[in-house]
Biopython code that builds the backbone (N, CA, C, O; Angstrom):
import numpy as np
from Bio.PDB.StructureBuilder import StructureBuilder

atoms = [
    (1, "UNK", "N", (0.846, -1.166, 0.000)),
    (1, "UNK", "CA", (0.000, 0.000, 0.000)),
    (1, "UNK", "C", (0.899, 1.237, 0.000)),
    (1, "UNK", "O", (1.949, 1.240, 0.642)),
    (2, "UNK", "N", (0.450, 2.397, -0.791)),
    (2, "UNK", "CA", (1.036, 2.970, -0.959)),
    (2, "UNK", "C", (1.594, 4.657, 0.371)),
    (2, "UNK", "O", (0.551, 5.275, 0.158)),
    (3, "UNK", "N", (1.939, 5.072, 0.816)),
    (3, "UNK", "CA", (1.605, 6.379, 1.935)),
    (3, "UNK", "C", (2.567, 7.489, 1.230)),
    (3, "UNK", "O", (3.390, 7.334, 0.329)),
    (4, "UNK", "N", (2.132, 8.827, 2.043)),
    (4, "UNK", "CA", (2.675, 9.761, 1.527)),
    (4, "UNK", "C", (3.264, 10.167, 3.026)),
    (4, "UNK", "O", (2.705, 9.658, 3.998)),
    (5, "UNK", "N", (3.983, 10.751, 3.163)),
    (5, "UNK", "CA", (4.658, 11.145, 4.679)),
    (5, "UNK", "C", (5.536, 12.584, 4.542)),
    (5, "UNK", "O", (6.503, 12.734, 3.795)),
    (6, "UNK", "N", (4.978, 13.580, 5.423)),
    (6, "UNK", "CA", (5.327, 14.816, 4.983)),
    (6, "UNK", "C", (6.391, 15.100, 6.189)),
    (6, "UNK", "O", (6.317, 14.451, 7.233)),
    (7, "UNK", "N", (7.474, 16.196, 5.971)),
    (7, "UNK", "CA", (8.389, 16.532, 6.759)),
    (7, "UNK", "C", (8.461, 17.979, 6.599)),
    (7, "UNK", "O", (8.566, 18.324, 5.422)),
    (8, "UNK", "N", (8.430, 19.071, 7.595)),
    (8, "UNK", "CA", (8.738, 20.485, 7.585)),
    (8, "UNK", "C", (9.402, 20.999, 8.437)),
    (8, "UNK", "O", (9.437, 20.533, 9.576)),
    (9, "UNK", "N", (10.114, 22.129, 8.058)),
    (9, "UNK", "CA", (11.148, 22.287, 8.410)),
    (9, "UNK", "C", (11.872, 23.982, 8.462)),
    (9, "UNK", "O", (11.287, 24.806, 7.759)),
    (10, "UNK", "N", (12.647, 24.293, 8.970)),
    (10, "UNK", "CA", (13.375, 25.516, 7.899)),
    (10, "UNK", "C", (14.568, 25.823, 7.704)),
    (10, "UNK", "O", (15.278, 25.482, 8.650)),
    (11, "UNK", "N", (15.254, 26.463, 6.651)),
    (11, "UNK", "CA", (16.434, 25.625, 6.263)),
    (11, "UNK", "C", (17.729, 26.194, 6.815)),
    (11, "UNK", "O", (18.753, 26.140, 6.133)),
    (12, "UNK", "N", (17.723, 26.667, 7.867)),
    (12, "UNK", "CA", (18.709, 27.068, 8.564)),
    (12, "UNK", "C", (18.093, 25.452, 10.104)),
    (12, "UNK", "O", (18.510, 25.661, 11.244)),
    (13, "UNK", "N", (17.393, 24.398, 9.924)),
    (13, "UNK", "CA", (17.514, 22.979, 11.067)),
    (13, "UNK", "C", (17.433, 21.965, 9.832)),
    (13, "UNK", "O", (16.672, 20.999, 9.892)),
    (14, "UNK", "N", (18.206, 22.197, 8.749)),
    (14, "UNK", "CA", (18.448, 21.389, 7.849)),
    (14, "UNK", "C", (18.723, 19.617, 8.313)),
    (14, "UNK", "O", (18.131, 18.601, 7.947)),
    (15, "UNK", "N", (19.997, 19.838, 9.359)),
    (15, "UNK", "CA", (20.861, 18.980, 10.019)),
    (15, "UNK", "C", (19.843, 18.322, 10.701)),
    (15, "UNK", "O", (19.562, 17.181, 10.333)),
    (16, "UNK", "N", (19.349, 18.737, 11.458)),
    (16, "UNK", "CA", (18.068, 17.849, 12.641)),
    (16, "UNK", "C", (17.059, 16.999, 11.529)),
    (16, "UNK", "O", (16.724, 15.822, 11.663)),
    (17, "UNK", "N", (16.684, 17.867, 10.447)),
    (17, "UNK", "CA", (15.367, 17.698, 9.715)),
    (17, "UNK", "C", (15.941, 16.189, 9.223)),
    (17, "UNK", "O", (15.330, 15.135, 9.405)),
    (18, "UNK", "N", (17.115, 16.306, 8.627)),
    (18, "UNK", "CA", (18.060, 15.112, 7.946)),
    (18, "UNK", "C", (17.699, 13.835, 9.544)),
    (18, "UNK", "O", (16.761, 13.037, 9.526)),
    (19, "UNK", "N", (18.421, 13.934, 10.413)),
    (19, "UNK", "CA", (18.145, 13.155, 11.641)),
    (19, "UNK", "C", (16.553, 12.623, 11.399)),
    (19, "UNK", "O", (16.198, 11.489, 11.080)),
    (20, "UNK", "N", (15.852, 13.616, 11.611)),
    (20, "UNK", "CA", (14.524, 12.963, 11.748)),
    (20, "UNK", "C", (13.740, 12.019, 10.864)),
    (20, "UNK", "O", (12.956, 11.154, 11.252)),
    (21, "UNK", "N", (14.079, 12.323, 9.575)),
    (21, "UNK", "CA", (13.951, 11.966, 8.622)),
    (21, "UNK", "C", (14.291, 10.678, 8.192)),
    (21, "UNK", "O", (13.461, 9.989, 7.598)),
    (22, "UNK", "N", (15.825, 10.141, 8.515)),
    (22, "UNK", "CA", (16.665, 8.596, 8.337)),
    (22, "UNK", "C", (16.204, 7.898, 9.704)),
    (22, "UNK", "O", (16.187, 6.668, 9.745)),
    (23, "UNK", "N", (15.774, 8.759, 10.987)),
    (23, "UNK", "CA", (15.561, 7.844, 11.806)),
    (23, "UNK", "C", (13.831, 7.346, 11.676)),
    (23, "UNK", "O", (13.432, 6.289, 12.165)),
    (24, "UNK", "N", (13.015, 8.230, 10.998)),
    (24, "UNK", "CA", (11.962, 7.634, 10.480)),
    (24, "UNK", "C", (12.219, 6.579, 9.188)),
    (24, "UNK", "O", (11.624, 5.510, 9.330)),
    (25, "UNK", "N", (12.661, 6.652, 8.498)),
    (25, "UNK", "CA", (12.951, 5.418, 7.593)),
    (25, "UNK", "C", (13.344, 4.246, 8.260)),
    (25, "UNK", "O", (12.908, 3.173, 7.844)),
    (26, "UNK", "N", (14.433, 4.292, 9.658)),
    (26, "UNK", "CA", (14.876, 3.204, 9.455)),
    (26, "UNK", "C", (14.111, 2.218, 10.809)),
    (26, "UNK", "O", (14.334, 1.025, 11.017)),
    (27, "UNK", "N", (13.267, 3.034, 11.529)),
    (27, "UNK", "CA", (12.126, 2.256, 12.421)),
    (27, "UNK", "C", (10.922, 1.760, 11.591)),
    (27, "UNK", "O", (10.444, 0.644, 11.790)),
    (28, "UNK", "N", (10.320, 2.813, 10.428)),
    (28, "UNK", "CA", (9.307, 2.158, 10.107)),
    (28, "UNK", "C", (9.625, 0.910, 8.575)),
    (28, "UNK", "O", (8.782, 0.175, 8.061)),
    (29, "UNK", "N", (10.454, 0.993, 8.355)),
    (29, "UNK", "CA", (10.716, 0.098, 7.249)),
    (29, "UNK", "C", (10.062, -0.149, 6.236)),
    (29, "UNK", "O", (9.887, -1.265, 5.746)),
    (30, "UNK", "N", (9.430, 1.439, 5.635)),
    (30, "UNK", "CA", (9.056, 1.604, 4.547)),
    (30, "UNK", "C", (9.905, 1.766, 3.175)),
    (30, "UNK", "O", (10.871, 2.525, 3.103)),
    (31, "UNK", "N", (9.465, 1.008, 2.143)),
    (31, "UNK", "CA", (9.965, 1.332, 0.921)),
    (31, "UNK", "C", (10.184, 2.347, 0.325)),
    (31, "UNK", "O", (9.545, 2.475, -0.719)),
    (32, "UNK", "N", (11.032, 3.340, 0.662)),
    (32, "UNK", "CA", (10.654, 4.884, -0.179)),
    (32, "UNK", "C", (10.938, 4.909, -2.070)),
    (32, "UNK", "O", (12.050, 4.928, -2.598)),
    (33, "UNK", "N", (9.747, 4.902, -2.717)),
    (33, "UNK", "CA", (9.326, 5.343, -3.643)),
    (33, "UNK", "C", (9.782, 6.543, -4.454)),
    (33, "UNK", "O", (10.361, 6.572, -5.540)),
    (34, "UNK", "N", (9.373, 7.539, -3.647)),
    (34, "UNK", "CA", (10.037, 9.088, -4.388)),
    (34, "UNK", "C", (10.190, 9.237, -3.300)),
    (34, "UNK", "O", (9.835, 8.465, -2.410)),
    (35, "UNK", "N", (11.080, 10.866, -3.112)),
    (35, "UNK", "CA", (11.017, 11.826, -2.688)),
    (35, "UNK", "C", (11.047, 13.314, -3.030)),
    (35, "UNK", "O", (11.926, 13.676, -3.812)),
    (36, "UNK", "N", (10.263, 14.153, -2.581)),
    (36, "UNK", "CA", (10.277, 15.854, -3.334)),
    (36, "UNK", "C", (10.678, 16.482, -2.691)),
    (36, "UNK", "O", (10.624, 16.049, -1.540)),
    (37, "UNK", "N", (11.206, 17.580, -2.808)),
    (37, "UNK", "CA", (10.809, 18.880, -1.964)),
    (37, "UNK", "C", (10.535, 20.139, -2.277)),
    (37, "UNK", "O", (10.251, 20.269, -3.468)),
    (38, "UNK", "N", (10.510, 21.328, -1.516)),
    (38, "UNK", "CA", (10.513, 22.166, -1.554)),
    (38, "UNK", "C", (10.871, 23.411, -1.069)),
    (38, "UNK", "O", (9.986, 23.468, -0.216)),
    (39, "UNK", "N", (11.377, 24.290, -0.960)),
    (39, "UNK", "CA", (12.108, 25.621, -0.303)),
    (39, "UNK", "C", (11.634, 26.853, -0.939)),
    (39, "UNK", "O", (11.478, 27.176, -2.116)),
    (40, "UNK", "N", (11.424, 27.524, 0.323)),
    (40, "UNK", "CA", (10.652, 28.426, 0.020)),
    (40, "UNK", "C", (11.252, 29.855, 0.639)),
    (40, "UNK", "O", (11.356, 29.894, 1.865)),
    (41, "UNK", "N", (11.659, 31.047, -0.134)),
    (41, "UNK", "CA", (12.431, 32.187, 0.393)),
    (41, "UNK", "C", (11.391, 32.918, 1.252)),
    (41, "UNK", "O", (10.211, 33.163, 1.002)),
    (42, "UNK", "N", (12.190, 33.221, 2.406)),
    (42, "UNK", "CA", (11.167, 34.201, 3.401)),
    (42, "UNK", "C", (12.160, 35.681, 3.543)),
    (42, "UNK", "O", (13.329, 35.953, 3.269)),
    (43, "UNK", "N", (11.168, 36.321, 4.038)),
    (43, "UNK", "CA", (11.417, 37.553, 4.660)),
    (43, "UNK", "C", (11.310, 38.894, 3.584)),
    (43, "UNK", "O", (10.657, 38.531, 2.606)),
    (44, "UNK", "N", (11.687, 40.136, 3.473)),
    (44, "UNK", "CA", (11.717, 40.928, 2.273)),
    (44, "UNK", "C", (10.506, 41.024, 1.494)),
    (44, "UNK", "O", (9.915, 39.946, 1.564)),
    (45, "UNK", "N", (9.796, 41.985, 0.677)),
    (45, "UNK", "CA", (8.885, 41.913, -0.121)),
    (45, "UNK", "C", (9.667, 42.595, -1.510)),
    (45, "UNK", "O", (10.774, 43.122, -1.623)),
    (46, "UNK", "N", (8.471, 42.313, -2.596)),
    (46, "UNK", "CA", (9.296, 42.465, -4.118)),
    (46, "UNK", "C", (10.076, 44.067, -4.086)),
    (46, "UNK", "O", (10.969, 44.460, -4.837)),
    (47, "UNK", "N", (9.510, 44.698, -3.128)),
    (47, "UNK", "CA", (9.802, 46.279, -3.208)),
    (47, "UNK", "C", (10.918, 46.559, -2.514)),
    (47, "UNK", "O", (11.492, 47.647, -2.567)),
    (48, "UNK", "N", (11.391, 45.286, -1.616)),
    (48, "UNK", "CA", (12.668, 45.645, -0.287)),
    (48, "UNK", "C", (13.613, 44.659, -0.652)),
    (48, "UNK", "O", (13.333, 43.895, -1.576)),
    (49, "UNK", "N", (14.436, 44.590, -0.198)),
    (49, "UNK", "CA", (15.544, 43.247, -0.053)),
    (49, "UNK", "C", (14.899, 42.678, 0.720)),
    (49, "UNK", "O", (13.925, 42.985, 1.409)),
    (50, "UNK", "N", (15.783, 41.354, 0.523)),
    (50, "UNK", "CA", (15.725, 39.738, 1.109)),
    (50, "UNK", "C", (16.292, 40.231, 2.458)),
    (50, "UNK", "O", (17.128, 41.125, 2.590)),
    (51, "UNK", "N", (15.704, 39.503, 3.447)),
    (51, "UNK", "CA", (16.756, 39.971, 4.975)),
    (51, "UNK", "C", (17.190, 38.712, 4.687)),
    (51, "UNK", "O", (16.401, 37.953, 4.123)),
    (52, "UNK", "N", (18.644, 38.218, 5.051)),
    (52, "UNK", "CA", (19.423, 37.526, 4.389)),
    (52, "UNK", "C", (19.403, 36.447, 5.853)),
    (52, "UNK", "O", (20.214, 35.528, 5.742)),
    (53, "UNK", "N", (18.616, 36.444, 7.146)),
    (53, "UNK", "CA", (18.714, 36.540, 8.371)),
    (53, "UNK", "C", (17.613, 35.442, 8.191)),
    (53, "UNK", "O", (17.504, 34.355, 8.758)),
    (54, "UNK", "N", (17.010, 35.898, 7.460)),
    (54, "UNK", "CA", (15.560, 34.946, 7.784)),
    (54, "UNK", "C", (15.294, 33.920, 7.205)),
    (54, "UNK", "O", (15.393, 33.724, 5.994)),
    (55, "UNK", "N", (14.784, 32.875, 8.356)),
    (55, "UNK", "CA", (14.890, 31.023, 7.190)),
    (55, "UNK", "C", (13.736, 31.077, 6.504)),
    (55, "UNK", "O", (12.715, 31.764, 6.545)),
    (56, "UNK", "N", (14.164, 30.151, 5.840)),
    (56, "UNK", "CA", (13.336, 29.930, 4.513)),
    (56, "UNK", "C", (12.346, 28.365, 5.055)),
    (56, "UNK", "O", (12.871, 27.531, 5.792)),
    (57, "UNK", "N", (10.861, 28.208, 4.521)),
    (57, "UNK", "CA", (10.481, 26.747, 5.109)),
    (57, "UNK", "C", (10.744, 26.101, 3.746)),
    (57, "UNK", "O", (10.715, 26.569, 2.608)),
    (58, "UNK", "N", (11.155, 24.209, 4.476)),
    (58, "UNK", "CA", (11.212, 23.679, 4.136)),
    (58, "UNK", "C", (10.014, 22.073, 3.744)),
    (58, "UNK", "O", (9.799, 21.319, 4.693)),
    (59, "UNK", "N", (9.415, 21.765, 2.461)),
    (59, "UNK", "CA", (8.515, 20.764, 2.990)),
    (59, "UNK", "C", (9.130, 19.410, 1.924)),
    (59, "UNK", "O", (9.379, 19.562, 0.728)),
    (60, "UNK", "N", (9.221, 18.663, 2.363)),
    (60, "UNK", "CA", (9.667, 17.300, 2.028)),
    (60, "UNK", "C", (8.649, 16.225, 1.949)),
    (60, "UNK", "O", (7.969, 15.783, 2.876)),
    (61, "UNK", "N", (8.646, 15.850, 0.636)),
    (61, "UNK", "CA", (7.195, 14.579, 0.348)),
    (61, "UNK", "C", (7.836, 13.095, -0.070)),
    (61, "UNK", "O", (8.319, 12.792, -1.161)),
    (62, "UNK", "N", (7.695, 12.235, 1.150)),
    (62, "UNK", "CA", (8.193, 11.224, 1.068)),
    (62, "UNK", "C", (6.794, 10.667, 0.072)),
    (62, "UNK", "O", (5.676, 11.171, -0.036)),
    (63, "UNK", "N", (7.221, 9.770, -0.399)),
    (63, "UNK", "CA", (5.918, 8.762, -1.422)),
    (63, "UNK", "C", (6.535, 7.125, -1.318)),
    (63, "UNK", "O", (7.356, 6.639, -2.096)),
    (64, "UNK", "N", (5.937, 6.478, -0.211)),
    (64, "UNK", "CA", (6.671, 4.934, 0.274)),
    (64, "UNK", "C", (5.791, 3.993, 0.250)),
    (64, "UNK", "O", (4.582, 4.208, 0.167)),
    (65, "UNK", "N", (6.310, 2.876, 0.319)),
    (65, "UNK", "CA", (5.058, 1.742, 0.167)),
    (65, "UNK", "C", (5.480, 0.969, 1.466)),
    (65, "UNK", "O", (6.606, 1.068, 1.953)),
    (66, "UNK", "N", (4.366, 0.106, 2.039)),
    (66, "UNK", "CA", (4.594, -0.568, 2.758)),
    (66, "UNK", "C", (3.614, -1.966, 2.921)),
    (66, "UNK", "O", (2.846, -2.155, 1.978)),
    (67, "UNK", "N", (3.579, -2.985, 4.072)),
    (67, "UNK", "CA", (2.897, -4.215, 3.189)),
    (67, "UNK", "C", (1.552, -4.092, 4.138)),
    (67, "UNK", "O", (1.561, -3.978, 5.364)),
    (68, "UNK", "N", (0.439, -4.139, 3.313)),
    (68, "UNK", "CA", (-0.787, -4.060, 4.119)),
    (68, "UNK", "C", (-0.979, -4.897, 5.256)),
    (68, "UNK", "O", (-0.518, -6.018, 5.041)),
    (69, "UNK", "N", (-1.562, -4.753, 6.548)),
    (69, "UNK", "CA", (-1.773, -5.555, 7.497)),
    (69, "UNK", "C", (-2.579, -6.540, 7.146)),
    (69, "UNK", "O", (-3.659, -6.322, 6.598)),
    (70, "UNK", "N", (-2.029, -8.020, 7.494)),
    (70, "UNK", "CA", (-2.761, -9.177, 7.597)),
    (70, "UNK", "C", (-3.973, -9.033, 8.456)),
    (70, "UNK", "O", (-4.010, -8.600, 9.607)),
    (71, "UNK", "N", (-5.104, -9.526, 7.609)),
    (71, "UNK", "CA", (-6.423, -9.216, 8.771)),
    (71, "UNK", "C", (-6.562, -10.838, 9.338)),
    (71, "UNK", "O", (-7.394, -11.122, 10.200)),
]
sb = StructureBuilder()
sb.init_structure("model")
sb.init_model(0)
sb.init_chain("A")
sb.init_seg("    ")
for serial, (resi, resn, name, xyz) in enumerate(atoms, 1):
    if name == "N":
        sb.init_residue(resn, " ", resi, " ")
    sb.init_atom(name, np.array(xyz, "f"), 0.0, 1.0, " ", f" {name:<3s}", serial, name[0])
structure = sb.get_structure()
């Protein structure tokens, strides 16, 4: 069966997000399928600068399979 499993984040706890992420793979012992992501710039509007200070979020789309429960 197939699951989708989401991860967020921002990209200045890159390092932790990574941790959380392999230690969820390697308890639930899902097949990972794909993975996506995404990053997204914060802070500043089109009229100002970027504050160079401010994190950006991060969202990560695991797409894994795993084996349906025996009923």
């Amino acid at each position: 069966m197939q699951q989708v499993k989401l991860f967020k984040s921002v990209d200045t706890e890159l390092p932790e997000m990574e941790k959380q992420i392999n230690r969820w793979m390697r308890k639930s012992g899902a097949r990972i399928l794909s993975i996506d992501s995404n990053m997204t710039a914060q802070g500043g509007t089109k009229d100002g600068p970027l504050n160079s200070f401010a994190a950006g979020d991060v969202l990560l789309i695991v797409l894994y399979e795993i084996d349906t429960p025996a009923s």
